[in-house]
N, C-alpha and C positions, 0 to 999 in steps of 0.2 A: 634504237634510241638510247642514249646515255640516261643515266639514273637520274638527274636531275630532270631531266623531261618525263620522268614516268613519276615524280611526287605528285600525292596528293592536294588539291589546293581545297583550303578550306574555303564556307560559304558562311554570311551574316543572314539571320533570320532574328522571328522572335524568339528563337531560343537566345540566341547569341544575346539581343538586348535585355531579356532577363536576366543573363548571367552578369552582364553589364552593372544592373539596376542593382541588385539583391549581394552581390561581389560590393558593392560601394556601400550602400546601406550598413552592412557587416564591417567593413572596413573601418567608416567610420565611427559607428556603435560601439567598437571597442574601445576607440580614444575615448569616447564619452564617456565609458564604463569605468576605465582610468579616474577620471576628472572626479566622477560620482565617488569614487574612491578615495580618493584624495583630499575631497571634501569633507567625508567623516572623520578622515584618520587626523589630518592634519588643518582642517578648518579653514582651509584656504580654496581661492577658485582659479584653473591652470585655465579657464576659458580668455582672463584676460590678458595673459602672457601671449609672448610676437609668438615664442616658439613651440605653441599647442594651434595656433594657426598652420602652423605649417604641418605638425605633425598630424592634424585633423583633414588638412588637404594632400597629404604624400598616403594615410592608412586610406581614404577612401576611393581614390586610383587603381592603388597600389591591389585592392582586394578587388578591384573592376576586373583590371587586367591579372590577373590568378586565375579567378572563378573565370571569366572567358577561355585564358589559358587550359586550365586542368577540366571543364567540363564540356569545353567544343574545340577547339583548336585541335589537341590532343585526338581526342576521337574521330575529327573529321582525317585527321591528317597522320597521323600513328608518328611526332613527334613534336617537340615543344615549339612553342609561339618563336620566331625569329625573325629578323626584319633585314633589308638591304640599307646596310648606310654608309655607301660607298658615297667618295667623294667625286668630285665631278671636276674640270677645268676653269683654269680660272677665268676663259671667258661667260660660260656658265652663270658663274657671280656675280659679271658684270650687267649681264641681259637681266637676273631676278631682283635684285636688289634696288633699282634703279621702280621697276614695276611694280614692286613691292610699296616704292614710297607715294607711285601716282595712286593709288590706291586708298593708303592712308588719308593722302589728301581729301579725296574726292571724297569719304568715308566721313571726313571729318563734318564736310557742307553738308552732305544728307543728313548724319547725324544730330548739328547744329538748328535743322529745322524742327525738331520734335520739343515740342512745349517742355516747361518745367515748372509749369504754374498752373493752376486751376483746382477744382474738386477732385480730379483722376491723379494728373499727376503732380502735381503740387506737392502731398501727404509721400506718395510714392515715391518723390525723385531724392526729399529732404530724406526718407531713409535708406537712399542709394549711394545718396551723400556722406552717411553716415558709415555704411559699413566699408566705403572706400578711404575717410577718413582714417578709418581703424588700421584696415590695411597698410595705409602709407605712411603714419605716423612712424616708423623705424623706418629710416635708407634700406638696411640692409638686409631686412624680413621684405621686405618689397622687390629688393632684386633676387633673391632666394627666388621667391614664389614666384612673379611676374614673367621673370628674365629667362630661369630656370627651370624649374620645376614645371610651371605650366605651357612651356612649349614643348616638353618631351613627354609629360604624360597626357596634353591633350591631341599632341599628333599620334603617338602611339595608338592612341582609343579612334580617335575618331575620321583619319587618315588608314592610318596603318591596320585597323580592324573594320571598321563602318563601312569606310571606302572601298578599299580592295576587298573586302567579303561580300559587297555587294557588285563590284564588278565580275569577280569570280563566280557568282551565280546567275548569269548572263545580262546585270542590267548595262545600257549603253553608259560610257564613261561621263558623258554629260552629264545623265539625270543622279550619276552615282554622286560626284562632284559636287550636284545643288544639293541631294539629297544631306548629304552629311553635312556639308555647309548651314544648311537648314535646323539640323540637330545641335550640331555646336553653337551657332546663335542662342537659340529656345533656352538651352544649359544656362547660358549665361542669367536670365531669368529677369533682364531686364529694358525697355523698348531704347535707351539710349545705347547699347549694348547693340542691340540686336543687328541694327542695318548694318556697320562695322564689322563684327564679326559671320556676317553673311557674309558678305566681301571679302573678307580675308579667307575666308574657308574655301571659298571662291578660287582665289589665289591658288593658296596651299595646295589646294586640291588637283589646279592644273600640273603645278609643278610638280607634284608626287606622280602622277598618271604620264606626264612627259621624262622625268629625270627617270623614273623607276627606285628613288632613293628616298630612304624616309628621312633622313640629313637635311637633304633641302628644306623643306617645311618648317623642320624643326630650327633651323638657323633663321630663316625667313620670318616663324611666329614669335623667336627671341629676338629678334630686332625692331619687329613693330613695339612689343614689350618694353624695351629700354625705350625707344623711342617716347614711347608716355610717360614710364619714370623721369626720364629727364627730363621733360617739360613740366612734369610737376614738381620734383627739388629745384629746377631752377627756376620757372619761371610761375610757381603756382596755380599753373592750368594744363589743359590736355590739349590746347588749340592752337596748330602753328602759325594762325593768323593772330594770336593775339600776342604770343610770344615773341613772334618778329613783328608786330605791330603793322600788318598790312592787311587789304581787304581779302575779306573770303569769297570774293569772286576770284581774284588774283590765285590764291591756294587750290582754289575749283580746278581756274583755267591750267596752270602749271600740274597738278593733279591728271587732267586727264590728256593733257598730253604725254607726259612720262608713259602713262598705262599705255597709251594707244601704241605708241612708238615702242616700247619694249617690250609690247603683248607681242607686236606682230613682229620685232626680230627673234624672239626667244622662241615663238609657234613654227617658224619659217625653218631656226635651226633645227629646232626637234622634231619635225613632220616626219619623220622615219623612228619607227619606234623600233626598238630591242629591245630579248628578253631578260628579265630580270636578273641578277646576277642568283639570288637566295629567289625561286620560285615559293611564295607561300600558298 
């Protein structure tokens, strides 16, 4: 057997999602310890600047993927965290990106069913509203974070470690797939949030387990990304029915056609699976 076939592959437990949890906590803790700092020294608060947002969600990641790196990865495997992100054909592109957008679609109408009014979420949605306000107020702290940043360190965590350390430790690739799907939702911590990114993890998750490439994903959850950016600079919503001004039956039904019809060209090419270029 060549040395590549005789690495270690590491496995995700709850060790792993503690190192996760307590790696972020820490990560972020220190920016905050900054801010507190900077608050005595210099009487000012770096919480409402674009770019302590961003440096508040790059140190909390950032200390996710370390502490996983250096206290399991490491040990399970006797060498550091690395990922495959080999590129793939440009028919490839043509089969995800296409299924990517029925998705969104379809994501949008389930989405669009969940109230925004009442006792429950009436209070909750207006401060949903609010911290996404914050968010998008700068273009360019928006695409930083949205476009960038958070399609590379949430497929890394939650693709590239969740996923595959739970398929590596024998679960079926299915339940691996919802499962992390599941978690990335939850993360988000909010229920217009939640259906959306169940579905997109959905996604992600096939095409990480079919492509073997963590690139995919990662390109795939930056263009759903832009895709909201730009309907909120241009058209001040996140809903492609109201942006092109047509019904969200119409968005539904185009939505799940795309999925249907791209799920099963892109499933039918990749029914033959190989091994990974970088086995982790």
């Amino acid at each position: 057997m060549t040395e590549k076939h005789l690495r270690k592959k590491f496995v995700f437990n709850w060790k792993g999602a503690l190192a996760l949890i307590v790696g972020m906590l820490i990560g972020s803790s220190l920016i905050a310890t900054v801010n507190v700092f900077y608050m005595f020294v210099f009487k000012g608060n770096l919480q409402y600047k674009d770019f302590y947002l961003l440096l508040t969600n790059a140190a909390g990641f950032l200390g996710a993927i370390f502490a996983f790196d250096y206290f399991i990865y490491r040990p399970q495997t006797g060498r550091k965290l690395n990922f495959n992100l080999s590129t793939m054909n440009v028919g490839t592109y043509l089969l995800i990106f296409p299924m990517m957008l029925g998705m969104m679609l379809i994501a949008e109408y389930v989405t669009a069913q969940i109230p925004v009014s009442g006792p429950f979420f009436g209070p909750y949605f207006d401060y949903f509203s609010s911290l996404m306000d914050q968010m998008t107020r700068d273009k360019a702290t928006m695409i930083v974070l949205a476009v960038i940043m958070a399609p590379v360190f949430e497929e890394v965590i939650f693709r590239g470690i969740i996923q595959k350390g739970l398929m590596n430790k024998g679960m079926k690739p299915i339940y691996a797939i919802i499962v992390s799907a599941l978690v990335f939702a939850l993360v988000h911590g909010n229920p217009w949030q939640f259906v959306g990114a169940v579905l997109l993890g959905c996604i992600l998750g096939l095409v990480y387990y079919k492509t073997k490439s963590l690139l995919m994903p990662i390109l795939l959850h930056g263009f759903n990304n832009l895709c909201s950016s730009l309907l909120i600079f241009y058209g001040n919503t996140e809903s492609f029915s109201d942006f092109f001004n047509v019904s969200e039956y119409v968005v539904l039904g185009v939505g799940i056609v795309l999925l249907a019809v791209f799920y099963f060209l892109f499933t039918r090419k990749y029914r033959v699976h190989y091994s990974e270029t970088n086995q982790q």
